[in-house]
C-alpha positions as CSV (number, residue, x, y, z in Angstrom):
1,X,0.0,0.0,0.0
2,X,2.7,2.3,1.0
3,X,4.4,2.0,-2.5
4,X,1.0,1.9,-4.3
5,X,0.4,5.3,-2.8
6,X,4.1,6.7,-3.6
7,X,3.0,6.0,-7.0
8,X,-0.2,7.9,-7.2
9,X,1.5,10.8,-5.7
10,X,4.1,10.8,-8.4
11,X,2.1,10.1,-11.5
12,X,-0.1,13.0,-10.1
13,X,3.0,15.2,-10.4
14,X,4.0,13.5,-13.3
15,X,0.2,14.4,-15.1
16,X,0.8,18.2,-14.4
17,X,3.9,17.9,-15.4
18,X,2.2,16.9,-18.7
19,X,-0.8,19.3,-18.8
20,X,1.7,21.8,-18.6
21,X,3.7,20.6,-21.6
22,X,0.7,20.3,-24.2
23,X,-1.3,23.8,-22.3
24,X,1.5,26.7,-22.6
25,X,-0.6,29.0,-21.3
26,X,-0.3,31.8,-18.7
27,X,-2.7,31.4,-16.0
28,X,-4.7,34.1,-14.3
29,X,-3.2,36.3,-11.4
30,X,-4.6,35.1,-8.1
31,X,-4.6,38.9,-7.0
32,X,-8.2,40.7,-7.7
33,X,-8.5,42.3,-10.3
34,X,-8.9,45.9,-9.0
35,X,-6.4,45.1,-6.3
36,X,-2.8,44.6,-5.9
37,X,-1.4,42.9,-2.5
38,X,2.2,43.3,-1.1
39,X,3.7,41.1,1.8
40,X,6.5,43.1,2.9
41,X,9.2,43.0,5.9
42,X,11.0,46.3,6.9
43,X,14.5,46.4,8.7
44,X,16.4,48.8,10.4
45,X,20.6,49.8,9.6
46,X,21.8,47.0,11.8
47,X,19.2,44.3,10.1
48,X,16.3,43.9,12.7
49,X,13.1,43.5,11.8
50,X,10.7,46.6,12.4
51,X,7.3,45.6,13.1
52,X,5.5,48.5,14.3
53,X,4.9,50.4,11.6
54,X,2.2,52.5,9.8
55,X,0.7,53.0,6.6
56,X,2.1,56.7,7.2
57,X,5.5,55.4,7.0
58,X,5.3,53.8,3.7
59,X,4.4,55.4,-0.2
60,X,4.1,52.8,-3.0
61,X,5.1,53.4,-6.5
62,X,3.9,51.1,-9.6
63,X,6.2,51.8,-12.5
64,X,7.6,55.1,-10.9
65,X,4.0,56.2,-10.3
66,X,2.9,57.0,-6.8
67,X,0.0,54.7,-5.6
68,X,-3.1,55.3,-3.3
69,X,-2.7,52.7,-0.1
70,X,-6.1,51.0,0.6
71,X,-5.5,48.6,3.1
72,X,-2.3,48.0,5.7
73,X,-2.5,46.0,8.3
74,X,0.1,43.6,10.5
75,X,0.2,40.3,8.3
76,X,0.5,37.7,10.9
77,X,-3.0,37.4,11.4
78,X,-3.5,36.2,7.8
79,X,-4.1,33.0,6.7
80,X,-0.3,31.2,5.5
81,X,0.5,28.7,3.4
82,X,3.9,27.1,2.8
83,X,4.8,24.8,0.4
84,X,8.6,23.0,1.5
85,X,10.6,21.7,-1.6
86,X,13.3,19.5,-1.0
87,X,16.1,18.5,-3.3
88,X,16.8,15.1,-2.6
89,X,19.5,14.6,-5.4
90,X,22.6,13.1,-4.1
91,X,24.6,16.3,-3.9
92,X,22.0,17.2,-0.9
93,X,22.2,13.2,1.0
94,X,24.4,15.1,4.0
95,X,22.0,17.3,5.2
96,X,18.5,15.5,4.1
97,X,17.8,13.9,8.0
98,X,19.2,17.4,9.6
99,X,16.5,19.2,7.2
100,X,13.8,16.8,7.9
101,X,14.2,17.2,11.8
102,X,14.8,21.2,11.2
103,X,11.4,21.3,9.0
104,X,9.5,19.5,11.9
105,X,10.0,21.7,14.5
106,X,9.5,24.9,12.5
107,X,6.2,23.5,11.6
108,X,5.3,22.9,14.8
109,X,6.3,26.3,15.9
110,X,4.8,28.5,13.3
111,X,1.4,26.5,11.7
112,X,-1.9,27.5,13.5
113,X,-5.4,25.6,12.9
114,X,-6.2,27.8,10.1
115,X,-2.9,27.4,8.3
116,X,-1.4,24.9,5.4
117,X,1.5,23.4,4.3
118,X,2.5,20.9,2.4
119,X,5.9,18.8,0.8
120,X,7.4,17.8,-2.3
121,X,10.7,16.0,-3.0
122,X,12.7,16.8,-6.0
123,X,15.4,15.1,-7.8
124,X,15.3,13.4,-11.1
125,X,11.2,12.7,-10.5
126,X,9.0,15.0,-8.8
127,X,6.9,13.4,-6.0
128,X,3.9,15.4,-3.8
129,X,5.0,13.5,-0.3
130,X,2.2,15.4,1.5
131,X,-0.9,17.8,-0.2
132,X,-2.2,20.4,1.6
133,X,-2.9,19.8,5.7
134,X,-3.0,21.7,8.5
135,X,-2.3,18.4,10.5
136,X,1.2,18.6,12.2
137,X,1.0,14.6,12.6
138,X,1.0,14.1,8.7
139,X,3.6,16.8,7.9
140,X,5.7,14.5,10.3
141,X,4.8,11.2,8.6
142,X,5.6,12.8,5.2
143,X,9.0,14.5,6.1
144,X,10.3,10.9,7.9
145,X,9.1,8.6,4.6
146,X,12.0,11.6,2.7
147,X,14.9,9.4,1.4
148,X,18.0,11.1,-0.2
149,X,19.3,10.0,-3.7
150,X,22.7,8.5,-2.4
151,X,25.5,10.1,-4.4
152,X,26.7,8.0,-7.1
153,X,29.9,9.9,-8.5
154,X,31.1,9.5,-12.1
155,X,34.2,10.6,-12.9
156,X,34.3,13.3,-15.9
157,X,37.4,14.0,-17.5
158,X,37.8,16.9,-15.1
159,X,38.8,16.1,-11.2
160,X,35.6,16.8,-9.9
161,X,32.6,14.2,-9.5
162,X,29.1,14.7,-10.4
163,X,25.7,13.0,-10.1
164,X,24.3,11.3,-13.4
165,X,20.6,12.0,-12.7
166,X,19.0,15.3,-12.5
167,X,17.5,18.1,-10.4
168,X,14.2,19.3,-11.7
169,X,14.3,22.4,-9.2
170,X,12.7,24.7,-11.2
171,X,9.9,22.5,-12.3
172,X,9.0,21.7,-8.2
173,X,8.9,25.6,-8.2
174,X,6.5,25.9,-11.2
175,X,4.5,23.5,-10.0
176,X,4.3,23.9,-6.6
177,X,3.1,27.7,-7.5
178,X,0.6,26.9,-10.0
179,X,-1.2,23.3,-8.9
180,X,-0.7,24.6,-4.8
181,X,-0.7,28.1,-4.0
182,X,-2.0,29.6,-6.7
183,X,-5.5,29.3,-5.2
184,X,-5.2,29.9,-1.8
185,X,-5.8,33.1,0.0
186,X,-3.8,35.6,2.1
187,X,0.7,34.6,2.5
188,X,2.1,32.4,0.8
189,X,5.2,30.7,0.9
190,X,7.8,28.7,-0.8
191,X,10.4,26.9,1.2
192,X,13.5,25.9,-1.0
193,X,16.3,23.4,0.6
194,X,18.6,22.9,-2.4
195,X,22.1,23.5,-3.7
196,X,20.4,25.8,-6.4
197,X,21.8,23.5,-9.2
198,X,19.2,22.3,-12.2
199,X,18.9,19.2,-14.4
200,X,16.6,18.4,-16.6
201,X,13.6,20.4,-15.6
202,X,10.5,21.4,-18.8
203,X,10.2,24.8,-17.1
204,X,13.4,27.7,-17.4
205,X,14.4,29.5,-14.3
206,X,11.7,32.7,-16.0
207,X,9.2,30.2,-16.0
208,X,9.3,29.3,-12.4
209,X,9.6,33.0,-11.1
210,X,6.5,34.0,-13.4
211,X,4.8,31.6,-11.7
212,X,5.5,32.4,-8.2
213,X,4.8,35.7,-9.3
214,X,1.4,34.3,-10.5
215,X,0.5,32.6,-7.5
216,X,2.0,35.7,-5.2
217,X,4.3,33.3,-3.6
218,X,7.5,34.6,-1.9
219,X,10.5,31.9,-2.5
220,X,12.8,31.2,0.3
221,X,15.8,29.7,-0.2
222,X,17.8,27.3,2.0
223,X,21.5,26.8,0.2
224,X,23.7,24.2,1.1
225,X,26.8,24.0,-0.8
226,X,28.8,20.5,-1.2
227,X,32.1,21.5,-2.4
228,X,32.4,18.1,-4.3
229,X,29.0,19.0,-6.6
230,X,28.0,22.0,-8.4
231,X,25.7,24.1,-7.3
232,X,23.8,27.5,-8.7
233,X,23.3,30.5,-5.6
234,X,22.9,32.8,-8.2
235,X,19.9,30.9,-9.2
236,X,18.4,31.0,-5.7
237,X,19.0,34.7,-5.4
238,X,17.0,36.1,-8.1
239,X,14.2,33.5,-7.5
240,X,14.3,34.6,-3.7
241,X,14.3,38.5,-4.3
242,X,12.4,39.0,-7.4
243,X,9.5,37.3,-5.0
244,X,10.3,39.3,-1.7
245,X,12.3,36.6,0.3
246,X,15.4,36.1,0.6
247,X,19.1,33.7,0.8
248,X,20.3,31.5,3.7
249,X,23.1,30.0,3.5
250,X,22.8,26.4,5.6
251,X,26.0,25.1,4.6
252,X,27.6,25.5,8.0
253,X,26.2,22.9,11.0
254,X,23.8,24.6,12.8
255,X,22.7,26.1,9.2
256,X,19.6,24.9,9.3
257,X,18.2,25.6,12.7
258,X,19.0,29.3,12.5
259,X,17.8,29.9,9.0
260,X,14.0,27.5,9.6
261,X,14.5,30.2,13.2
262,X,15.1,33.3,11.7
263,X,12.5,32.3,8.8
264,X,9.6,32.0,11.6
265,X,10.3,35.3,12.7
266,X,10.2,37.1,9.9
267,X,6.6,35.5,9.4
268,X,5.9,37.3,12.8
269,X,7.2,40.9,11.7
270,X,5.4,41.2,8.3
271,X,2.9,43.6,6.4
272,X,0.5,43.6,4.4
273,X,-0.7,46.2,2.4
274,X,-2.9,46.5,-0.7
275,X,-3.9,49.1,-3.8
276,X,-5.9,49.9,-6.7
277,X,-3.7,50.8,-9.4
278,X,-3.5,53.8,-11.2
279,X,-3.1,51.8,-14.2
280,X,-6.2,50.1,-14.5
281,X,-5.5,47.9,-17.7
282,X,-5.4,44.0,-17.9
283,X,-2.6,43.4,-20.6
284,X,-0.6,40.9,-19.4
285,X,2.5,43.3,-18.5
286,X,4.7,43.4,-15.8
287,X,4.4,45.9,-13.1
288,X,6.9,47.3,-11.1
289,X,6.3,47.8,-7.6
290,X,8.3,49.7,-5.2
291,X,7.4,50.1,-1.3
292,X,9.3,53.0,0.3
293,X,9.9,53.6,3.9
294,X,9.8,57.3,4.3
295,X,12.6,57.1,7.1
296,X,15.7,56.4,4.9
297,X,17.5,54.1,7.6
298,X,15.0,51.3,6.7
299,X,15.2,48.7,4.4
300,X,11.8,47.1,2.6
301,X,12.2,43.2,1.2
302,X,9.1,42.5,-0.9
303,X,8.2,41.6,-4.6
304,X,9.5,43.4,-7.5
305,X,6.2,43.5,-9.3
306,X,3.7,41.7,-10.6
307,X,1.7,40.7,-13.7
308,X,-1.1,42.6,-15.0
309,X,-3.2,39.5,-16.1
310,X,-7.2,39.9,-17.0
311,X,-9.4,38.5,-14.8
C-alpha cells in the first residue's frame, strides 16, 4: 500500500507535469482584479526587523508612479501557506535527516489551525510527499518517509565528481506555484532546501519566477553547498528577491536551525498592504512595484512586481 500510494503521488505530479507541456498558457493572477497585495518586511541599519509600523510610513510606486494605499495592516493574522521543496539529489544526502528534523520543528512552531502546508521531494522525479494539511502529525509522517538520492559519482574528465541523474528544481517551483498556492488566500510561501543546481527540468528559471509571481508566492531559499558538486546560488537569489524573500546559507552545522528560526520570525514581523492601481489595464505586463519607507534608515524586502493579467 505504502508503495502503491508513492505511486499515485508521483504520477499526479508527473500528469501536471504533462498538462503543462501540451497547455503553454499563462494562468490568471490570483490577485483581484482591482487590487494589488504586497507582503513586505521592513529592517532597520543594523538588520532587525521593524514591526510597528504604519501606513504613514510607507508610499508605494507602480512603475515610478505614486499609488493610493487602501489597506495596511500587521500580516500575521493572515491565513499562511507554505509549500517545503526538497532537493533530494545526491549532492544534498548530508544534510537531508538534519532538514527533515529542522522542517519539523518549524512547523510545529509557526502553523496554526487555520494554516497549510505541504511537501514535495525533487530530484530526477517529482513526487507530492504530503498535499495540503493543517495536521502537524502528517507533515511529520511525510518529512520521515523523505529518502536522499545517495551520491553515485562518475568521474568526468575533469577532477571533480558529479551526479548522473538530475535536479528538476525549477519544475517543483513551477509546479508547486501553479497546482498549490495559486488558489489559496492571504501569504504564501515557498520553502526551497537545495544547492540551487538544475537538471533536466520542462520549465526555465523565467518560467518558475513567473509563476511564483502568479500565485503571489514569496521563494525562500535554503542553500547548502557540497564542495564536491556544483551548485547555482545565483539561481536561488534572483528567484528569492524577485519574490520578496530572501538567501540563507545552511551550509555550516547549525545552518539549518538558525535559518528555519530566523524564517519563523520574519513571518511574525510582516505587512501587508494593498492598492488599486492607477493603471487600471489587464494586458498581461509586468508591473513594477516599489514600497518606500519614508525614514531612509529602513530597508523594505518585498516583490519586484507583478503581472497585470485579466481577470
Amino acid at each position: 500500500m505504502k508503495h502503491h500510494d508513492k505511486l499515485a503521488r508521483r504520477t499526479a505530479l508527473a500528469g501536471i507535469a504533462g498538462a503543462g507541456l501540451t497547455a503553454a498558457q499563462d494562468p490568471v493572477i490570483r490577485v483581484d482584479v482591482q487590487l494589488v497585495n504586497i507582503t513586505f518586511t521592513a529592517r532597520n541599519k543594523q538588520g532587525g526587523l521593524v514591526g510597528n509600523l504604519t501606513k504613514d510610513d510607507f508610499t508605494v510606486f507602480e512603475d515610478g508612479r505614486p499609488q493610493q494605499i487602501n489597506r495596511f495592516e500587521r500580516d500575521t493574522d493572515l491565513p499562511l501557506t507554505i509549500g517545503l521543496l526538497v532537493d533530494i539529489s545526491g549532492s544534498m544526502y548530508n544534510v537531508i535527516e538534519t532538514g527533515k528534523r529542522a522542517a519539523s520543528e518549524f512547523f510545529r512552531k509557526v502553523l496554526r489551525p487555520k494554516d497549510l502546508a505541504f511537501l514535495i521531494t525533487f530530484g530526477s522525479e517529482l513526487e507530492l510527499m504530503q498535499d495540503l494539511t493543517s495536521s502537524q502529525t502528517a507533515l511529520d509522517r511525510s518529512l520521515s518517509q523523505v529518502e536522499g538520492q545517495r551520491p553515485t559519482r562518475v568521474m568526468t574528465q575533469g577532477p571533480v565528481p558529479t551526479t548522473p541523474r538530475g535536479t528538476r528544481l525549477f519544475d517543483a517551483v513551477y509546479l508547486a506555484a501553479e497546482e498549490k498556492l495559486r488558489h489559496e488566500a492571504g501569504r504564501k510561501v515557498i520553502v526551497l532546501l537545495t544547492d540551487g543546481a538544475d537538471q533536466g527540468s520542462f520549465y526555465k528559471p523565467a518560467d518558475a519566477l513567473k509563476q511564483a509571481h502568479l500565485s503571489d508566492s514569496v521563494v525562500y531559499s535554503f542553500f547548502y553547498y557540497e564542495p564536491m558538486y556544483g551548485s547555482d546560488e545565483g539561481a536561488l537569489k534572483r528567484l528569492s528577491a524577485d519574490t520578496g524573500g530572501r538567501v540563507f546559507d545552511v551550509t555550516r552545522r547549525g545552518g539549518l536551525d538558525q535559518a528555519f528560526q530566523q524564517l519563523q520570525e520574519e513571518m511574525r514581523s510582516q505587512y501587508a498592504l494593498s492598492y488599486s492601481p492607477t493603471n487600471d489595464k489587464r494586458d498581461g505586463a509586468f508591473r513594477r512595484v516599489e514600497i518606500k519607507p519614508r525614514d531612509n534608515n529602513l530597508r523594505v524586502q518585498a516583490r519586484r512586481g507583478y503581472y497585470a493579467m485579466a481577470g
